[in-house]
C-alpha positions as CSV (number, residue, x, y, z in Angstrom):
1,X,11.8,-68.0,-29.6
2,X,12.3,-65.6,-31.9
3,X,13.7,-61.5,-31.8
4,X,10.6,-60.7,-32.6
5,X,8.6,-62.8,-29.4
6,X,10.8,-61.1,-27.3
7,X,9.7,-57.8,-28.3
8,X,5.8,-58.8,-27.5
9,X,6.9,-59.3,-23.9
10,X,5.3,-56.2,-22.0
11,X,8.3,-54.4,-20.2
12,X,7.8,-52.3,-17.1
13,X,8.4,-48.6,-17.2
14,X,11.2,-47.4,-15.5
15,X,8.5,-45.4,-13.0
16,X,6.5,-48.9,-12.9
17,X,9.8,-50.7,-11.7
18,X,10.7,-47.5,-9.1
19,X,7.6,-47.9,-7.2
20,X,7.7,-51.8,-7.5
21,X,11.4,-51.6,-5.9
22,X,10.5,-49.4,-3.2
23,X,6.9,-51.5,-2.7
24,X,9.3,-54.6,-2.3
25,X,11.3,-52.5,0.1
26,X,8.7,-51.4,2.2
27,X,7.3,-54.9,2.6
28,X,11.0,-56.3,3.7
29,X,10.7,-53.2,6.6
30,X,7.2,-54.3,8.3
31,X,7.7,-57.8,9.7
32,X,5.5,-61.2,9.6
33,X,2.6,-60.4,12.4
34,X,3.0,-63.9,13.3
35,X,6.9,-63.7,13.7
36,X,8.9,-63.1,16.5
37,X,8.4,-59.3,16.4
38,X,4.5,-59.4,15.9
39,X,4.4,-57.1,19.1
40,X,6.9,-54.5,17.6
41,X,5.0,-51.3,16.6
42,X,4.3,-50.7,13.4
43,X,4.5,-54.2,12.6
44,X,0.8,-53.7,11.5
45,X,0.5,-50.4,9.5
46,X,-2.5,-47.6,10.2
47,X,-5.1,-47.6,8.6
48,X,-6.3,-43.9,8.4
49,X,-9.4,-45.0,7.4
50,X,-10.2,-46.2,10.7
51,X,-8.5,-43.3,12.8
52,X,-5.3,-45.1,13.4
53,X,-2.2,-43.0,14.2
54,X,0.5,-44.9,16.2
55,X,2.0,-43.6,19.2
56,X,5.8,-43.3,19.3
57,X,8.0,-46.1,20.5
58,X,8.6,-43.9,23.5
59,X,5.6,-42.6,24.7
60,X,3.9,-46.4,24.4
61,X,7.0,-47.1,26.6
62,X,6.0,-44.4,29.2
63,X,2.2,-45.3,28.9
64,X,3.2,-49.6,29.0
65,X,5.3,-48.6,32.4
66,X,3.2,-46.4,34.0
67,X,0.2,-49.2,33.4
68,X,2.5,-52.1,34.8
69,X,3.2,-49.5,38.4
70,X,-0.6,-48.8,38.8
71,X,-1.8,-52.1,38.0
72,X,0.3,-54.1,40.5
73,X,1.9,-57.9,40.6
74,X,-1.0,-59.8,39.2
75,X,-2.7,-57.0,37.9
76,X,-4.9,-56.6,34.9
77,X,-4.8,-54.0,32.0
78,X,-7.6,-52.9,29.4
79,X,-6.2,-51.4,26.9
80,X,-9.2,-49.6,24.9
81,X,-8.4,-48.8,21.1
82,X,-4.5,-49.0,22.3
83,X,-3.0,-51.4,20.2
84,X,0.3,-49.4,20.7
85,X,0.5,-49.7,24.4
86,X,-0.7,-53.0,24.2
87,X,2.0,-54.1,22.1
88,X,4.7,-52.8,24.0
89,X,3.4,-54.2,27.0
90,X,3.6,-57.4,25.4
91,X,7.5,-56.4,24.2
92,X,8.0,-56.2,27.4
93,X,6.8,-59.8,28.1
94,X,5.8,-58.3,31.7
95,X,4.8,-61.7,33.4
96,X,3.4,-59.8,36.6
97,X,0.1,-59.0,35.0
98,X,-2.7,-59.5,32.5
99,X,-3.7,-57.7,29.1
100,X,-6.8,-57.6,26.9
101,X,-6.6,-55.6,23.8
102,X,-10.3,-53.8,22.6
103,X,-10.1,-53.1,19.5
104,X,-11.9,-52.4,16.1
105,X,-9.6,-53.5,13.6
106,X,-9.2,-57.4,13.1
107,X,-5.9,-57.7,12.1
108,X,-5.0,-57.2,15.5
109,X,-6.8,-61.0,16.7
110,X,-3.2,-62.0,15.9
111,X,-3.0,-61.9,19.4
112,X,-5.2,-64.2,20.1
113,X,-6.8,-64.6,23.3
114,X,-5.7,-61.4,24.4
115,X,-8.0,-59.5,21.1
116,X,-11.5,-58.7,22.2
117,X,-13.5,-57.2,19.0
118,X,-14.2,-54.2,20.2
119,X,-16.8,-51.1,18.6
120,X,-16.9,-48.3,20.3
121,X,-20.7,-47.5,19.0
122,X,-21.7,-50.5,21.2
123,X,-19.9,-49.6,24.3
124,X,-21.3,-52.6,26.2
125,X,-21.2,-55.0,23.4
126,X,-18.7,-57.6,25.1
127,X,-18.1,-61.4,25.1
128,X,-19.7,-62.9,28.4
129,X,-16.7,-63.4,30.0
130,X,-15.9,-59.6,29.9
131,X,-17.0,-59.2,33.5
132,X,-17.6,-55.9,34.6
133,X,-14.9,-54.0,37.2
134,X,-12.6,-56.9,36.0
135,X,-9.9,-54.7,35.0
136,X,-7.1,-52.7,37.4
137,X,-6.2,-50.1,34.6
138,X,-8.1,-48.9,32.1
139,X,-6.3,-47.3,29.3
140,X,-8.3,-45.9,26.1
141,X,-7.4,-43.4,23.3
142,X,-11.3,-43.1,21.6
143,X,-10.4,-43.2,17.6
144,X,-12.3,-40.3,17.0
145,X,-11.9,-36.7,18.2
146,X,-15.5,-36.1,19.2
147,X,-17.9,-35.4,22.2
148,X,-20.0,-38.5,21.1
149,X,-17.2,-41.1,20.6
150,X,-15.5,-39.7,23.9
151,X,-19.2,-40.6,25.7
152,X,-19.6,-44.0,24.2
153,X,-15.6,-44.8,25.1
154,X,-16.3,-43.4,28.5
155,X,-19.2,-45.9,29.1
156,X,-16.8,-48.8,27.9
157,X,-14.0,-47.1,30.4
158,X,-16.6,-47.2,33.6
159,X,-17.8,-50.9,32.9
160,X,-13.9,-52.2,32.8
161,X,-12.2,-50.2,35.0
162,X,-12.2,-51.4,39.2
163,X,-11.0,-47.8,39.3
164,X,-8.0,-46.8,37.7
165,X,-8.2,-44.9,34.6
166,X,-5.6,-43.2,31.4
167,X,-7.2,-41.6,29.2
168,X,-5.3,-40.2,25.6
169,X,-7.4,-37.6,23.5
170,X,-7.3,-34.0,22.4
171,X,-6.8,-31.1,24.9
172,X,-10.0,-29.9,23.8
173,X,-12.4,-32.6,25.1
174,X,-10.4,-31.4,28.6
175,X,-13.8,-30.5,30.2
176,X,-15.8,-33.5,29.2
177,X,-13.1,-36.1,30.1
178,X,-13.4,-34.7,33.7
179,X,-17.2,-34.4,33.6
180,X,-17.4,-38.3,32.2
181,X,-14.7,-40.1,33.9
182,X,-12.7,-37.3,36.5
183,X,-9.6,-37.6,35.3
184,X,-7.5,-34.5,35.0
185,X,-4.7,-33.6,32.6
186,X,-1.0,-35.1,33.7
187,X,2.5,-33.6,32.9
188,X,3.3,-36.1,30.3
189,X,2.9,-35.1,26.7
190,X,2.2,-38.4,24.8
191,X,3.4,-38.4,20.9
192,X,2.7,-40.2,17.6
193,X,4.7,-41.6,15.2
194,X,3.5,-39.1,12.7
195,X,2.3,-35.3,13.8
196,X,-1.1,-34.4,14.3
197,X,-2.4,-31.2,13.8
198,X,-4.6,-31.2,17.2
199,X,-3.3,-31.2,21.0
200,X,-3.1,-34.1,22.4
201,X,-2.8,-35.0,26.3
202,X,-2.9,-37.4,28.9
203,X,-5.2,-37.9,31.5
204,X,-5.8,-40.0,34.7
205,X,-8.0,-40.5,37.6
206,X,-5.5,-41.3,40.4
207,X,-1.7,-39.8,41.4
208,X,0.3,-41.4,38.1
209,X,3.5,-41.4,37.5
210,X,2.9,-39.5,34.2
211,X,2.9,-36.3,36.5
212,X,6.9,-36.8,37.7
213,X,9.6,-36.8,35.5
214,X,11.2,-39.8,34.3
């Protein structure tokens, strides 16, 4: 091959090759989903597209516990549009008790058995072995910070749940959280991996740990 091939080779910019370095380097950061450490967070990225903001690695800690206390030894957990706490549960490897993960987003049937498509316009919409009061705890975070997505989560929440409920949303659906499922607002302060501009709390139906310090 001649000089003069060599220059019809198309060369990357020295931009082009910065962002394909650090696109390379990203990639090596977020594991295989089917690895070991498919239940890490993270391990699947948001998709903001669909409402998805993470919770920190140490308030889906707080949120996986206090699900394992109120559920009990053979216990089972719902985790509603929770992928987070659902995944840390699973990090946990907590052999004491079940877990379903409801959830929009299809990446997440990586899981197998344990992912139940989930939308929360359908609140009903279930496989027929989704048997209603099946669940100990009900955990849900609604993806969306509205009256009408809170409503439809709720009516998912009521069919699950044998009783138990934790609810994650904004401070100011306070009054209709109570009014649709009577939980009140605990002590605990959940977080995200990234900072929301809105107030976000924690709420229950029963005595929770998430009112006591750790």
């Amino acid at each position: 091959m001649s000089d003069s091939d060599d220059d019809d080779v198309p060369q990357l910019s020295s931009h082009a090759l910065a962002a394909l370095q650090e696109f390379y380097a990203e990639q090596k950061q977020h594991p295989d989903p089917n690895g070991d450490d498919k239940y890490n967070i993270g391990v699947i990225e948001e998709n903001w597209q669909l409402s998805q903001f993470w919770y920190s690695q140490e308030t889906a800690l707080r949120l996986a516990k206090e699900a394992i206390a109120a559920a009990g030894e053979g216990g089972r957990v719902a985790c509603v549009s929770t992928p987070s706490v659902y995944q840390k549960l699973r990090e946990l490897r907590s052999k004491l008790l079940s877990v379903c993960l409801f959830e929009f987003d299809r990446r997440f049937a990586v899981y197998g058995e344990d992912f139940i498509f989930y939308d929360y316009s359908r609140p009903l919409d279930f496989p027929g072995d989704v048997a209603a009061h099946s669940f100990d705890v009900v955990i849900a975070d609604p993806p969306y910070l509205s009256v009408d997505c809170l409503r439809k989560t709720a009516e998912t929440v009521r069919y699950l749940t044998r009783g138990k409920i934790l609810l994650c949303t904004g401070a100011v659906l306070k009054e209709e959280a109570a009014r649709l499922l009577g939980v009140t607002p605990c002590r605990f302060l959940p977080t995200h991996c990234r900072v929301l501009a809105n107030e976000f709390c924690c709420y229950a139906n029963y005595d929770s740990g998430l009112d006591h310090d750790v």
